[in-house]
N, CA, C and O of each residue as an XYZ file, in Angstrom:
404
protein
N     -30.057    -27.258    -30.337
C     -29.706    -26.131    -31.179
C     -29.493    -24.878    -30.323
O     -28.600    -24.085    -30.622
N     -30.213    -24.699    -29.368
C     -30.520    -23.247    -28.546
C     -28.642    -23.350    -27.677
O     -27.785    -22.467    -27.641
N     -28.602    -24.587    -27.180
C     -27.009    -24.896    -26.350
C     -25.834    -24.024    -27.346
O     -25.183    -23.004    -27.117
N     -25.901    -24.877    -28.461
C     -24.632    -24.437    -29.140
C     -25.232    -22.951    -29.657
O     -24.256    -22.223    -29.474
N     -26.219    -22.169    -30.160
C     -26.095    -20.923    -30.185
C     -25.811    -19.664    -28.747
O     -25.448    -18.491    -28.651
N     -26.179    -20.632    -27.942
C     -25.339    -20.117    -26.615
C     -23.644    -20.010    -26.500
O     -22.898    -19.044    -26.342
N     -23.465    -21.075    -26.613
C     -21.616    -21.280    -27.098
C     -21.600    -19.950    -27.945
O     -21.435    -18.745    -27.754
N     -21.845    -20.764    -28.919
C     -21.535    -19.048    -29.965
C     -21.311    -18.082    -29.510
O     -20.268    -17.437    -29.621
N     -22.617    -17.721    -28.696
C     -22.822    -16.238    -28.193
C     -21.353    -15.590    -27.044
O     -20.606    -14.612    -27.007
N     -21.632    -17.065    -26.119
C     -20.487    -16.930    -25.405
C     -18.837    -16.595    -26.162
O     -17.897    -15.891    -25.794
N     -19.049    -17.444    -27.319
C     -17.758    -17.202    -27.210
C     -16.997    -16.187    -28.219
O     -15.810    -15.984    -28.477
N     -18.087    -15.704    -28.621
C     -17.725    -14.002    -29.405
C     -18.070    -13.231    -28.154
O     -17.426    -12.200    -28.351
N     -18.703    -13.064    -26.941
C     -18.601    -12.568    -26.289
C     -16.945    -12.442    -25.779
O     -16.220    -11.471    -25.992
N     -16.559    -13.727    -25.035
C     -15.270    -13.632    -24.786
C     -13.937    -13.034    -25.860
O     -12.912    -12.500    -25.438
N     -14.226    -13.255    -27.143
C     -13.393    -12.764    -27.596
C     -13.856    -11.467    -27.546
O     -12.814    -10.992    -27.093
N     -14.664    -10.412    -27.662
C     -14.871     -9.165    -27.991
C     -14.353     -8.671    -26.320
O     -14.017     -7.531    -25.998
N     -14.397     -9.580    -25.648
C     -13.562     -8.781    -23.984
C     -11.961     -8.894    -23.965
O     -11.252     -8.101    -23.346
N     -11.457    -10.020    -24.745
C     -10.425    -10.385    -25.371
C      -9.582     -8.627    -25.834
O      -8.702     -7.998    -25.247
N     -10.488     -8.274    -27.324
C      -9.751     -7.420    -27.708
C      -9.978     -6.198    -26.608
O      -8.982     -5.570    -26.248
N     -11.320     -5.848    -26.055
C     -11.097     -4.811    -25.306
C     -10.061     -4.857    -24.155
O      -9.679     -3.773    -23.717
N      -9.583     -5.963    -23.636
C      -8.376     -6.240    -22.771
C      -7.326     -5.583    -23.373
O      -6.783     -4.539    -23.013
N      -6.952     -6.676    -24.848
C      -5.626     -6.028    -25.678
C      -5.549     -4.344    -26.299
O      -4.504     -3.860    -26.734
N      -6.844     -3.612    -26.236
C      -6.986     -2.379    -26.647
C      -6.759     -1.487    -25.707
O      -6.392     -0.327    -25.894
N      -7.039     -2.177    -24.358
C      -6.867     -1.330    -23.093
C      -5.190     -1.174    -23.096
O      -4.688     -0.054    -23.191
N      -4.292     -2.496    -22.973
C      -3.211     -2.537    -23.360
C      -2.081     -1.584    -23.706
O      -1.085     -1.123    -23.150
N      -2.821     -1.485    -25.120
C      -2.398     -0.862    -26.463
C      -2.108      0.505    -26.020
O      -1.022      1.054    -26.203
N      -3.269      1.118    -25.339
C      -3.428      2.190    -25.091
C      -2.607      2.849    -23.960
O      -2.497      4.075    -23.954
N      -1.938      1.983    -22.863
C      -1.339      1.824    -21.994
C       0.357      1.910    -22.994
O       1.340      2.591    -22.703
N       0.249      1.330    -23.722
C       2.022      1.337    -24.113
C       2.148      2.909    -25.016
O       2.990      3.804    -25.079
N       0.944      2.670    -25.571
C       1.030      4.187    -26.176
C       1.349      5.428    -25.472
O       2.052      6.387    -25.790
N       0.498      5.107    -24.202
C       0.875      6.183    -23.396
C       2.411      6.603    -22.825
O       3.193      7.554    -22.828
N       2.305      5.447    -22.414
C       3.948      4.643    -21.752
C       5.099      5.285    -22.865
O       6.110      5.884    -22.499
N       4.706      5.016    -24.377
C       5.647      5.652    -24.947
C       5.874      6.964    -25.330
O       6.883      7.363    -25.911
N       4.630      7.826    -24.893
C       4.885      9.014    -25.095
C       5.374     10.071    -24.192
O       5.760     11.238    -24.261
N       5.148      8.949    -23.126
C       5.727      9.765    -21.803
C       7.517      9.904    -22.294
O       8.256     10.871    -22.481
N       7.707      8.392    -22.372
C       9.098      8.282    -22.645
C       9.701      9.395    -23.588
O      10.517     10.208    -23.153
N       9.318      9.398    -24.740
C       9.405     10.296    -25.621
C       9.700     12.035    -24.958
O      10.639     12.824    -25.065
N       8.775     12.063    -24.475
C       8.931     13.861    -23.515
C       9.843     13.577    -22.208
O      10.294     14.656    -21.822
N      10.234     12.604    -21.468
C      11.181     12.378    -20.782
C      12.160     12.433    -21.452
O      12.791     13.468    -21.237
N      12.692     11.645    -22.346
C      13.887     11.892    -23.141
C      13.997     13.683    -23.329
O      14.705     14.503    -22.745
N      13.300     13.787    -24.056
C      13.418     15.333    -24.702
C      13.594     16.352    -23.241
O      14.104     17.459    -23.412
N      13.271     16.050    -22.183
C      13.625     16.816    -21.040
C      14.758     16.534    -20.408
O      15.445     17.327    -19.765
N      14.964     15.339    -20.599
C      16.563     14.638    -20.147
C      17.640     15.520    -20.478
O      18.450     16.232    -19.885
N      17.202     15.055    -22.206
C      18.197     16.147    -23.029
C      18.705     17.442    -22.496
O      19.884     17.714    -22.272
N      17.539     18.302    -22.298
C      17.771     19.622    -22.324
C      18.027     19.946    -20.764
O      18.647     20.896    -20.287
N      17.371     18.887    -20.109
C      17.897     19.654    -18.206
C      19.698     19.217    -18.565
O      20.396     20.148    -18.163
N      20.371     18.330    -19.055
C      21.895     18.225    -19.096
C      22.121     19.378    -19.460
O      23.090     19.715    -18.780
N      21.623     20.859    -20.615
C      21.978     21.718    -20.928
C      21.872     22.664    -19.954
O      22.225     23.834    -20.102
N      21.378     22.179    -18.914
C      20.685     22.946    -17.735
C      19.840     23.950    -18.168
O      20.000     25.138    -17.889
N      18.684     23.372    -19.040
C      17.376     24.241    -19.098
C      16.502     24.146    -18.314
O      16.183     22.964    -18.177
N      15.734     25.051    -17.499
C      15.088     25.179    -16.289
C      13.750     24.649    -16.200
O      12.991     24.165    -15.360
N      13.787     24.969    -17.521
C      12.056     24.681    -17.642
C      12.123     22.933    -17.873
O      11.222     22.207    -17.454
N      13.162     22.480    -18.497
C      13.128     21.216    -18.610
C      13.729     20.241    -17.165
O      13.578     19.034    -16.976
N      14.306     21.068    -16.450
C      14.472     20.878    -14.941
C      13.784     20.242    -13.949
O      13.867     19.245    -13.231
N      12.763     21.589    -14.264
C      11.579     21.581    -13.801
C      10.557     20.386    -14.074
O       9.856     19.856    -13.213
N      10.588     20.138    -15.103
C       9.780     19.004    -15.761
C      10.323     17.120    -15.143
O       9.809     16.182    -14.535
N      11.780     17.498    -15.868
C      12.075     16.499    -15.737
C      12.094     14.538    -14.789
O      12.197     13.336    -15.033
N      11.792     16.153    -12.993
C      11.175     14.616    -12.108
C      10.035     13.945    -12.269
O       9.877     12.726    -12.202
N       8.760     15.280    -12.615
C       7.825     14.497    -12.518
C       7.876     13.413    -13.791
O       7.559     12.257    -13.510
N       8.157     13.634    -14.816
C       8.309     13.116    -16.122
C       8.888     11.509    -15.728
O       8.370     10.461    -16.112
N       9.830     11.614    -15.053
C      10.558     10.931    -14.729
C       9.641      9.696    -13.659
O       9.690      8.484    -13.866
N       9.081     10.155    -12.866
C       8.157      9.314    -12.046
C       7.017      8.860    -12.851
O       6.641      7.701    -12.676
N       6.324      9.707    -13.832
C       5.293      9.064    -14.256
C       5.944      7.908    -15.461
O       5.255      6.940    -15.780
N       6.944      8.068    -15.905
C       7.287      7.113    -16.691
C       7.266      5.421    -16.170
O       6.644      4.423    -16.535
N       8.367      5.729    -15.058
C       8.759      4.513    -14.012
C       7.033      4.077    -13.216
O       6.751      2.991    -12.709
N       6.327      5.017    -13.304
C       5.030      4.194    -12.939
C       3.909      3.018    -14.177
O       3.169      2.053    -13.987
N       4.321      3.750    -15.309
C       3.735      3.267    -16.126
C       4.550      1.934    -16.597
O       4.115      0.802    -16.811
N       5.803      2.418    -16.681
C       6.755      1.212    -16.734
C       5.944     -0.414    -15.637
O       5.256     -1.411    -15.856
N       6.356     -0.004    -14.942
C       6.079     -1.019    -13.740
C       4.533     -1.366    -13.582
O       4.274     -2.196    -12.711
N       3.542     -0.872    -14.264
C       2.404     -1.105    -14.599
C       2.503     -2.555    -15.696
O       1.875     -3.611    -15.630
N       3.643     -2.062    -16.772
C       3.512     -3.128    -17.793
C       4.086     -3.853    -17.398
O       3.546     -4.959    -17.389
N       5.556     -3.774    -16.797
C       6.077     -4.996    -16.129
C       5.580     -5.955    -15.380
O       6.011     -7.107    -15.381
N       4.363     -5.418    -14.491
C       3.368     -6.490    -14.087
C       2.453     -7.128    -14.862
O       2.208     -8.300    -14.577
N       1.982     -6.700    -15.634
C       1.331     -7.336    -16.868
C       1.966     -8.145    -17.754
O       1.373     -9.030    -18.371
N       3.496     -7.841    -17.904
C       3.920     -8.800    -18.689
C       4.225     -9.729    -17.256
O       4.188    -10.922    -17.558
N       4.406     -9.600    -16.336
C       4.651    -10.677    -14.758
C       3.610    -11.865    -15.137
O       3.845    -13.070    -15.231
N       2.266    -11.093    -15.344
C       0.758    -11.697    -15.250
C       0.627    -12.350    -16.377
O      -0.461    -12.912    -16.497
N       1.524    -12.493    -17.429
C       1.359    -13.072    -18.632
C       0.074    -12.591    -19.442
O      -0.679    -13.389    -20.001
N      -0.115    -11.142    -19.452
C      -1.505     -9.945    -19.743
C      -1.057     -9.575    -21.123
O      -1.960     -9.222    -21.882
N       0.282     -9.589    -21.638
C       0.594     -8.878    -23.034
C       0.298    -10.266    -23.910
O       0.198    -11.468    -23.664
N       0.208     -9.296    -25.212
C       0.792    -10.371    -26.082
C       2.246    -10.041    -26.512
O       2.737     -8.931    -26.306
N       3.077    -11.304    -27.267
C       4.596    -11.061    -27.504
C       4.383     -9.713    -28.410
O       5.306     -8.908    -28.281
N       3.451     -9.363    -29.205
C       3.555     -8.050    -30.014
C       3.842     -6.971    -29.151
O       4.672     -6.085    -29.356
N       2.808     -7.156    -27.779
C       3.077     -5.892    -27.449
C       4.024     -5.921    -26.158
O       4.103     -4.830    -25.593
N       4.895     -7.166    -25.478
C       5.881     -7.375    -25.290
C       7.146     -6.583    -25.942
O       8.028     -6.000    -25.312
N       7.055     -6.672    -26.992
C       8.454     -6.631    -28.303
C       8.049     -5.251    -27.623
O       8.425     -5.144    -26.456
N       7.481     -4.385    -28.053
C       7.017     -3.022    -28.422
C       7.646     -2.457    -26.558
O       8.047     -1.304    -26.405
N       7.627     -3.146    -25.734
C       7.539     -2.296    -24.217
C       8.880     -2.152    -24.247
O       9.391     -1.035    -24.164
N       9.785     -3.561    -24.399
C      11.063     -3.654    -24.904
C      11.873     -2.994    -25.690
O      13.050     -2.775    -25.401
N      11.471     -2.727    -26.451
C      12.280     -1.450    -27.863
C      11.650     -0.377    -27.240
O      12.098      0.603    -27.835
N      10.917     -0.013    -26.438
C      10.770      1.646    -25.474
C      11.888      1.693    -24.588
O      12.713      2.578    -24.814
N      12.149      0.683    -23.324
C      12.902      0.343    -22.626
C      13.891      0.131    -23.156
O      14.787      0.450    -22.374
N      14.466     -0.393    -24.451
C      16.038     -0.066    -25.278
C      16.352      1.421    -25.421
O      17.400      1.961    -25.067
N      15.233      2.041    -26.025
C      15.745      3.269    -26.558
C      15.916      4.772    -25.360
O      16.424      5.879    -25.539
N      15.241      4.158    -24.167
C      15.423      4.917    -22.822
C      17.182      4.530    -22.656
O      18.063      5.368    -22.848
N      17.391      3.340    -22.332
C      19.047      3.345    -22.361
C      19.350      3.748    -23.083
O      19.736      4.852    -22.698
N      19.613      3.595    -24.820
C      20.479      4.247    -25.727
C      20.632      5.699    -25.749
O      21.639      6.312    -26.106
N      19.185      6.336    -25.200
C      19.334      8.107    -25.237
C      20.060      8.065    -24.027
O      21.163      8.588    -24.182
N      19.852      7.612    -22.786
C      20.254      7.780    -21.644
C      22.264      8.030    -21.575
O      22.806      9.072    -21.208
N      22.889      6.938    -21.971
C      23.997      6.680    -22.264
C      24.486      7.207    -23.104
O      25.653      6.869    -23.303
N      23.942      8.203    -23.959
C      25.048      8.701    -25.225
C      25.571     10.065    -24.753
O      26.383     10.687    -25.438
Protein backbone atom coordinates (compact mmCIF):
# COMPACT_ATOMS: atom_id res chain seq x y z
CA UNK A 1 0.00 0.00 0.00
CA UNK A 2 2.79 2.58 1.20
CA UNK A 3 4.60 1.76 -2.79
CA UNK A 4 1.63 2.80 -4.72
CA UNK A 5 0.84 5.89 -2.39
CA UNK A 6 4.36 6.80 -3.28
CA UNK A 7 3.50 6.55 -7.11
CA UNK A 8 0.72 8.77 -6.40
CA UNK A 9 2.70 11.18 -4.68
CA UNK A 10 5.24 11.02 -7.36
CA UNK A 11 3.18 11.41 -9.90
CA UNK A 12 1.11 14.56 -8.98
CA UNK A 13 4.34 15.71 -8.10
CA UNK A 14 5.49 15.43 -11.72
CA UNK A 15 2.56 16.75 -13.06
CA UNK A 16 2.43 19.91 -10.77
CA UNK A 17 6.31 20.53 -12.33
CA UNK A 18 4.59 19.72 -15.60
CA UNK A 19 2.30 22.79 -15.35
CA UNK A 20 4.91 24.98 -13.68
CA UNK A 21 7.14 24.19 -16.88
CA UNK A 22 4.00 25.08 -19.22
CA UNK A 23 3.29 28.32 -16.97
CA UNK A 24 6.85 29.32 -17.18
CA UNK A 25 6.21 29.00 -20.98
CA UNK A 26 3.11 30.86 -21.08
CA UNK A 27 4.67 33.57 -19.51
CA UNK A 28 7.56 33.66 -21.92
CA UNK A 29 5.12 34.00 -25.08
CA UNK A 30 3.26 36.57 -23.26
CA UNK A 31 6.11 38.43 -22.92
CA UNK A 32 7.42 37.63 -26.41
CA UNK A 33 4.12 39.05 -27.52
CA UNK A 34 4.16 42.14 -25.99
CA UNK A 35 7.38 43.02 -26.95
CA UNK A 36 6.19 42.38 -30.47
CA UNK A 37 3.27 44.45 -30.02
CA UNK A 38 5.53 47.78 -28.94
CA UNK A 39 8.00 46.82 -31.73
CA UNK A 40 5.39 47.01 -34.23
CA UNK A 41 4.00 50.27 -32.84
CA UNK A 42 7.68 51.71 -33.05
CA UNK A 43 8.22 50.26 -36.48
CA UNK A 44 5.26 52.15 -37.44
CA UNK A 45 6.12 55.42 -36.29
CA UNK A 46 10.21 55.42 -36.80
CA UNK A 47 8.91 54.98 -40.92
CA UNK A 48 7.20 58.42 -40.02
CA UNK A 49 10.54 59.27 -38.79
CA UNK A 50 9.53 59.78 -35.16
CA UNK A 51 12.57 60.12 -33.00
CA UNK A 52 11.48 58.95 -30.04
CA UNK A 53 10.29 55.84 -31.79
CA UNK A 54 13.81 55.77 -33.52
CA UNK A 55 15.23 55.77 -30.67
CA UNK A 56 13.35 52.87 -29.33
CA UNK A 57 13.08 50.97 -32.13
CA UNK A 58 16.71 48.88 -32.04
CA UNK A 59 16.60 47.99 -28.78
CA UNK A 60 12.92 46.81 -29.22
CA UNK A 61 14.03 45.19 -32.04
CA UNK A 62 16.86 43.02 -30.34
CA UNK A 63 14.91 42.14 -27.42
CA UNK A 64 12.24 40.74 -29.56
CA UNK A 65 14.68 38.52 -31.84
CA UNK A 66 16.07 37.33 -28.41
CA UNK A 67 12.99 36.17 -27.06
CA UNK A 68 12.04 34.88 -30.40
CA UNK A 69 15.00 32.51 -30.55
CA UNK A 70 14.47 31.59 -26.93
CA UNK A 71 11.12 29.92 -28.16
CA UNK A 72 12.48 28.68 -31.23
CA UNK A 73 14.71 26.57 -29.15
CA UNK A 74 12.09 25.31 -27.10
CA UNK A 75 10.00 24.51 -29.77
CA UNK A 76 13.78 22.80 -31.29
CA UNK A 77 13.60 20.91 -27.71
CA UNK A 78 10.13 19.76 -28.28
CA UNK A 79 9.40 22.15 -24.68
CA UNK A 80 5.97 23.72 -26.15
CA UNK A 81 2.87 22.35 -26.39
CA UNK A 82 1.08 22.58 -30.10
CA UNK A 83 -1.22 25.30 -28.16
CA UNK A 84 1.45 27.26 -27.44
CA UNK A 85 3.30 26.44 -30.71
CA UNK A 86 0.09 27.80 -32.74
CA UNK A 87 0.23 30.98 -30.51
CA UNK A 88 4.39 31.75 -31.25
CA UNK A 89 3.34 31.26 -34.91
CA UNK A 90 0.37 33.72 -35.29
CA UNK A 91 2.99 36.35 -33.35
CA UNK A 92 5.58 35.54 -35.99
CA UNK A 93 2.65 35.91 -38.86
CA UNK A 94 1.52 39.10 -37.69
CA UNK A 95 5.32 40.58 -37.36
CA UNK A 96 5.40 39.89 -41.27
CA UNK A 97 1.95 41.14 -42.13
CA UNK A 98 2.68 44.62 -40.18
CA UNK A 99 6.16 44.47 -41.49
CA UNK A 100 5.16 44.28 -45.31
CA UNK A 101 2.19 46.53 -45.58
Amino acid sequence: MKEYENEVQNTVTVKEKENQVCDKWNKKIQDYENYVKEYLKNYKKSLQKNTVSLSKYPYMKIKSEALNKKLNKAMDNGLLTKTQIKKILKIQLKIVNKCCD
